[in-house]
Structures are given as C-alpha cells and as structure tokens.
ChimeraX commands (.cxc) that place a marker at each C-alpha (Angstrom):
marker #1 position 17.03,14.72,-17.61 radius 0.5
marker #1 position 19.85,13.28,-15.50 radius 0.5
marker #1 position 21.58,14.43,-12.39 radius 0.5
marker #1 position 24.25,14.00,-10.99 radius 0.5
marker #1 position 24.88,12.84,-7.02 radius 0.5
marker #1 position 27.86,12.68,-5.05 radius 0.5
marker #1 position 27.59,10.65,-1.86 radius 0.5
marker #1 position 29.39,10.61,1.43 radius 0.5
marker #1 position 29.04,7.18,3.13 radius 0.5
marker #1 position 30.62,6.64,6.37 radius 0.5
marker #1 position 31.97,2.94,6.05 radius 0.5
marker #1 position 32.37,2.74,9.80 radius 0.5
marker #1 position 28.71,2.85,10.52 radius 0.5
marker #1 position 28.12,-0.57,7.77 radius 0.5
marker #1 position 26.75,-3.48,9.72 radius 0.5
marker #1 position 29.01,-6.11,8.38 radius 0.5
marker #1 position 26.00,-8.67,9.16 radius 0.5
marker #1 position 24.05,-6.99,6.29 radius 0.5
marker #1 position 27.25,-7.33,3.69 radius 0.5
marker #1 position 26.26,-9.81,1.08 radius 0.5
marker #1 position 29.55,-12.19,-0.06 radius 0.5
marker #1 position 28.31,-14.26,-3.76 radius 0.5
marker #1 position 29.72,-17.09,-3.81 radius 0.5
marker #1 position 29.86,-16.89,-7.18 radius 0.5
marker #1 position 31.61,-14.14,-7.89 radius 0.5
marker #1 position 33.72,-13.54,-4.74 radius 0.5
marker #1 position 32.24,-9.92,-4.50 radius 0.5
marker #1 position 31.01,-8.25,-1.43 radius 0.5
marker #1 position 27.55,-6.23,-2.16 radius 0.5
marker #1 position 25.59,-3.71,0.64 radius 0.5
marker #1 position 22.41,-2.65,-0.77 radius 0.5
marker #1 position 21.39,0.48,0.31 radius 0.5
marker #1 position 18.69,3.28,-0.13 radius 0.5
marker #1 position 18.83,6.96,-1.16 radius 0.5
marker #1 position 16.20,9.13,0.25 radius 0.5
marker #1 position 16.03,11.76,-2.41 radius 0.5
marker #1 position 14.66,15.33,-1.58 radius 0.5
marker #1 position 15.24,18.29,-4.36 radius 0.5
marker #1 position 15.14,20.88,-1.79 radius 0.5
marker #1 position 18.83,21.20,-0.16 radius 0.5
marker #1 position 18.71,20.69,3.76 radius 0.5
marker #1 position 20.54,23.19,6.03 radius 0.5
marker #1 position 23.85,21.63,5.27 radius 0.5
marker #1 position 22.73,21.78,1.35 radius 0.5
marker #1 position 22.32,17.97,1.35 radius 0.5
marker #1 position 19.83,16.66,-0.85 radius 0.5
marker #1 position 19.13,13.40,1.05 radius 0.5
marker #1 position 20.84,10.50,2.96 radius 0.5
marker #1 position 21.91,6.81,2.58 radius 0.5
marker #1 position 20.81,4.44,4.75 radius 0.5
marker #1 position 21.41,0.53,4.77 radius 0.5
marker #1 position 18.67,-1.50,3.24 radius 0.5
marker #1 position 16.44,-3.79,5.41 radius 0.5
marker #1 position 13.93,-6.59,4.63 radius 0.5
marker #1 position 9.96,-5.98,4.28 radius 0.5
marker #1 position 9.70,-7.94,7.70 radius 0.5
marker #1 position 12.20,-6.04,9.01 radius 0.5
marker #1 position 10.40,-2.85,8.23 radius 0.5
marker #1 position 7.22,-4.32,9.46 radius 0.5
marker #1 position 9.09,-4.78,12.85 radius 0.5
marker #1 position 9.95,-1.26,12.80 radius 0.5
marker #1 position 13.38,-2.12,12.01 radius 0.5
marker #1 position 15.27,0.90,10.18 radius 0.5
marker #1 position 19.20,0.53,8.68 radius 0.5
marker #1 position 21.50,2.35,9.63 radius 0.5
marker #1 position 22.37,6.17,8.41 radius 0.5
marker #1 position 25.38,5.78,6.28 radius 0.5
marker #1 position 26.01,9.13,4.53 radius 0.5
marker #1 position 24.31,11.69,3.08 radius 0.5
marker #1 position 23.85,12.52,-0.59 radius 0.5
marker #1 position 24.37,16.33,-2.15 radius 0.5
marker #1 position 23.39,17.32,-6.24 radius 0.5
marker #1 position 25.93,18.62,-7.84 radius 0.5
marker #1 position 25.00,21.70,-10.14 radius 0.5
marker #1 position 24.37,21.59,-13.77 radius 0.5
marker #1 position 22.63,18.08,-15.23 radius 0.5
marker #1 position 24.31,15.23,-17.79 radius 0.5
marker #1 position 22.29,15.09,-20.96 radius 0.5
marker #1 position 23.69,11.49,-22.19 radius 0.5
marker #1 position 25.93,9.75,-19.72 radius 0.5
marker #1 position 28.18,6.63,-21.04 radius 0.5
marker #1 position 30.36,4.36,-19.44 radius 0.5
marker #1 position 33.22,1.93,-20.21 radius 0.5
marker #1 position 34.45,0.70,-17.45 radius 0.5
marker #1 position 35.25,1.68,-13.75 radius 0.5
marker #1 position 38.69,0.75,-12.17 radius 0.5
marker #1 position 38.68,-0.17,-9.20 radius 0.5
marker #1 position 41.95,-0.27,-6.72 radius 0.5
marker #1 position 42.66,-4.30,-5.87 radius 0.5
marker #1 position 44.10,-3.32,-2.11 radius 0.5
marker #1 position 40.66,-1.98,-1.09 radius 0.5
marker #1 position 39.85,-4.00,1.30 radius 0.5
marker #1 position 42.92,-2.75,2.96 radius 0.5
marker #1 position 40.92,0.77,3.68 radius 0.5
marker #1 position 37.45,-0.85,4.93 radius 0.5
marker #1 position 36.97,-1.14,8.91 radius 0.5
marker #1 position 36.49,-4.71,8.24 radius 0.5
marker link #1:1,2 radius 0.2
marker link #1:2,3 radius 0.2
marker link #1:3,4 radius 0.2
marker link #1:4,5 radius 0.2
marker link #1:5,6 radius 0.2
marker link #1:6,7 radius 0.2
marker link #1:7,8 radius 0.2
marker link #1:8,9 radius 0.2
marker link #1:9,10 radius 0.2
marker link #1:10,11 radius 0.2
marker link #1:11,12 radius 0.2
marker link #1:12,13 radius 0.2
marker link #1:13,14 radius 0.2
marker link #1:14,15 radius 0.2
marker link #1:15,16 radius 0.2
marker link #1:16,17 radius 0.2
marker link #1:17,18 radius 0.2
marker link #1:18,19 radius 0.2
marker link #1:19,20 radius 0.2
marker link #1:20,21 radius 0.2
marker link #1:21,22 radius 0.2
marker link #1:22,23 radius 0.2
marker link #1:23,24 radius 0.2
marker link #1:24,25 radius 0.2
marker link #1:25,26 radius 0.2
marker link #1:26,27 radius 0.2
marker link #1:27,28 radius 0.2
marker link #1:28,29 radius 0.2
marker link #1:29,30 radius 0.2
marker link #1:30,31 radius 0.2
marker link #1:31,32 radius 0.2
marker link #1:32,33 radius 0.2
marker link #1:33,34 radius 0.2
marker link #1:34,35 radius 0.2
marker link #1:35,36 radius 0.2
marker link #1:36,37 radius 0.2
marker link #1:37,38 radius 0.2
marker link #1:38,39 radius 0.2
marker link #1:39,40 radius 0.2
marker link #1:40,41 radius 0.2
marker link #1:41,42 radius 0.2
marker link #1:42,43 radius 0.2
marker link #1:43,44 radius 0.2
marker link #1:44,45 radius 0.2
marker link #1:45,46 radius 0.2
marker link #1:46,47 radius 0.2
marker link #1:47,48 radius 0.2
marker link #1:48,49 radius 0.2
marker link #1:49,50 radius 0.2
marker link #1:50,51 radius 0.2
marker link #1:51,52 radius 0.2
marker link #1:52,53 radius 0.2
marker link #1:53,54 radius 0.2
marker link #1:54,55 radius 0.2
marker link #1:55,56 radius 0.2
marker link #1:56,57 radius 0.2
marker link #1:57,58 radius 0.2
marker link #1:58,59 radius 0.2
marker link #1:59,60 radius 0.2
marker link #1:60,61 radius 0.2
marker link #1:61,62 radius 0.2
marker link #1:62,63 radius 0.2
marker link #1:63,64 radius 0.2
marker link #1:64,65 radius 0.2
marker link #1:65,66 radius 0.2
marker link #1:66,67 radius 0.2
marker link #1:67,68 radius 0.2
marker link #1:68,69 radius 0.2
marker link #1:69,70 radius 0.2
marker link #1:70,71 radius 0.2
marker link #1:71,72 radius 0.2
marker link #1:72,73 radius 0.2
marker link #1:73,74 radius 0.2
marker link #1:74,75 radius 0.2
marker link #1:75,76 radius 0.2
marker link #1:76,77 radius 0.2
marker link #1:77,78 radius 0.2
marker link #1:78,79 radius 0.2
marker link #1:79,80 radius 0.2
marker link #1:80,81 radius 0.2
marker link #1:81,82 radius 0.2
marker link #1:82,83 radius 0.2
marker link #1:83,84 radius 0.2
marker link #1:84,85 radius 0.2
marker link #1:85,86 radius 0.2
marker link #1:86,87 radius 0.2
marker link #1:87,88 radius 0.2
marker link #1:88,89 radius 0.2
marker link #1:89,90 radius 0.2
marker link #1:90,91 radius 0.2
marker link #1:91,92 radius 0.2
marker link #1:92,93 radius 0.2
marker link #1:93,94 radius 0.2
marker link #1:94,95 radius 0.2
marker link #1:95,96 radius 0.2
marker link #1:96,97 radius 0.2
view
C-alpha cells in the first residue's frame, strides 16, 4: 500500500553549504530526511524534514537543520505512474539563494 505525503519545506532555513551542484548535469541536489510517524502530532503533522548530514557528522552530534514538516494526506494510491514532471525554468528566481 502507498501513501501519499505532502511536504512543507521552508527554503530559507537550507544551508546552501550542504547544496550539491553535479558538474555533470548542471543540477543542484539537497538530500534530505523524512522522519515518518503514523500518528498525527498536535498540528496533525505526520513528521518533519530535516537536511541530511554525514555519518561523522552524526557521530559529532551534528544534526541538519529542520526544514519542513510532512502531513498524510487521506485515502492511499493503489498503483501510482509517472511521465514526466515539469518543472518552471525561472526557479531559481524564487530560492533565497
């Protein structure tokens, strides 16, 4: 069974440091992480989105920055297929950075 998850991410709290830029491509990648809980929160969240960081990082006690929070929308998606996503080209244009 799938769900579905609609995220809020705050693009003003992204540590540009921790934007990855391939070379190859020209695209600009953050990885991040969804802590997942099936039992809403008292804003009826279901988790929250934080910037990835390294295992040494972790180690250090190192933790990436909250970035959003995550809700589950109702109902689940049986099959889900996909042919494409369009993207807007002046995007940059709405990022803090």
């Amino acid at each position: 069974m799938k769900k579905t998850l609609a995220l809020k991410i705050d693009l003003t709290k992204i540590n540009k440091d921790r934007i990855y830029h391939s070379e190859k491509t020209g695209a600009k990648y953050l990885d991040a992480v969804l802590f997942y809980n099936s039992e809403k929160d008292q804003y009826e969240n279901n988790g929250m989105i934080t910037e990835s960081v390294s295992r040494d990082e972790r180690a250090e006690g190192i933790q990436g920055n909250i970035l959003g929070n995550a809700k589950e929308l109702g109902g689940t998606q049986q099959t889900a297929t996909t042919s494409g996503v369009d993207i807007d080209e002046d995007i940059d244009d709405d990022l803090p950075f």
